[in-house]
KEMARDO-369430 format. One record per residue (C-alpha): x, y, z. Coordinates in steps of 0.02 Angstrom, whole numbers, padded with zeros to 5 digits, always signed. Layout:
BEGIN
XYZ
...
***
This chain:
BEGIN
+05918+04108+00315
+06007+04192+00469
+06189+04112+00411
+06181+04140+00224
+06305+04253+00136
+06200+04380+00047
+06364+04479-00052
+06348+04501-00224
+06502+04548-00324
+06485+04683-00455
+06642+04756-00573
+06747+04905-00521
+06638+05012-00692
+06464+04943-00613
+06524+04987-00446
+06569+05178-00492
+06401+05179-00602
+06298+05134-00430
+06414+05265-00356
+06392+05394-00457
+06208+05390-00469
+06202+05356-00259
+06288+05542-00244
+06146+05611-00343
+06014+05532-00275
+06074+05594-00103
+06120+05767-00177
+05929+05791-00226
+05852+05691-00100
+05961+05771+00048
+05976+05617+00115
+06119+05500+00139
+06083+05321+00121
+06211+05166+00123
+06260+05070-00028
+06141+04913-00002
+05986+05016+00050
+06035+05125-00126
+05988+04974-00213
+05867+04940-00131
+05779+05106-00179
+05820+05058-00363
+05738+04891-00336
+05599+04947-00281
+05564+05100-00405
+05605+04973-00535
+05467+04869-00488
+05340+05007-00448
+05395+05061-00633
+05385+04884-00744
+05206+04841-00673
+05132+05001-00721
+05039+04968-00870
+04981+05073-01038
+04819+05122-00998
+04658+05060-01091
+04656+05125-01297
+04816+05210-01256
+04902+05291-01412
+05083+05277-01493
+05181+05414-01405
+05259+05429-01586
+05214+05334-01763
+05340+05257-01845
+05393+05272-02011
+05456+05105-02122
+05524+05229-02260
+05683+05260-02187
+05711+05083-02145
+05832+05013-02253
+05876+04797-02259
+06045+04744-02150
+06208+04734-02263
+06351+04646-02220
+06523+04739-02137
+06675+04686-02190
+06775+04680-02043
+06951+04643-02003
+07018+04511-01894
+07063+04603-01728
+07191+04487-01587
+07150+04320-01537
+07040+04309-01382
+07014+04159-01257
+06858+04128-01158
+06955+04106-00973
+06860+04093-00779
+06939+04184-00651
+06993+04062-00523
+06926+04178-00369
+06750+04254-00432
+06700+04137-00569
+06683+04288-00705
+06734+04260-00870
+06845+04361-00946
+06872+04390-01129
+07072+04361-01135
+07176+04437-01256
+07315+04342-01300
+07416+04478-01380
+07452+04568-01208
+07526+04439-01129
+07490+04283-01007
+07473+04391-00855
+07322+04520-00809
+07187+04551-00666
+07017+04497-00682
+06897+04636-00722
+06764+04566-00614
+06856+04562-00430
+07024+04617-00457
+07126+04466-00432
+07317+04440-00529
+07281+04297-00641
+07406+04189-00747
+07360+04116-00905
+07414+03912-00886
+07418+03812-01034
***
């Protein structure tokens, strides 16, 4: 649709992840690309990679041993500061909020000074 808003909103971490990995894609490839045609590339090797399949009477690359396997035990673990499930008025994330540092904080997500009502 020629109108449609197409933005997606990632974190400030994801945003330095895609980053990151954009430099060294264009450091090996010797060519610069923009952000959205970065992922893009990703998108597309993604795809290429998840529908190759494990050709026919394909081996283990390693066996498996069940020896060293031993059953799930319970942690005793201490209670750590009370945390509210909150939405961030301007992006719709949701934010993990701890209560202990106060009533006022930016959302993770986009960045926005929010103020815990209620």
């Amino acid at each position: 649709m020629a109108g449609e808003d197409t933005t997606i909103r990632i974190g400030r971490e994801e945003k330095a992840a895609l980053e990151r990995a954009r430099e060294v894609w264009e450091r090996k490839s010797g060519r610069r690309v923009g952000a959205g045609e970065f992922v893009q590339i990703l998108a597309e090797r993604y795809l290429s990679e998840s529908e190759r399949s494990a050709p026919e009477g394909a081996e283990p690359v390693a066996p498996v041993s069940a020896q060293g396997i031993r059953p799930a035990q319970a942690l005793a673990v201490a209670q750590g500061p009370q945390v509210s499930l909150v939405q961030c008025a301007r992006c719709g994330g949701q934010i993990g909020w701890r209560l202990d540092l106060g009533s006022q904080g930016f959302c993770p997500h986009c960045g926005a000074l929010l103020q815990l009502a209620g």
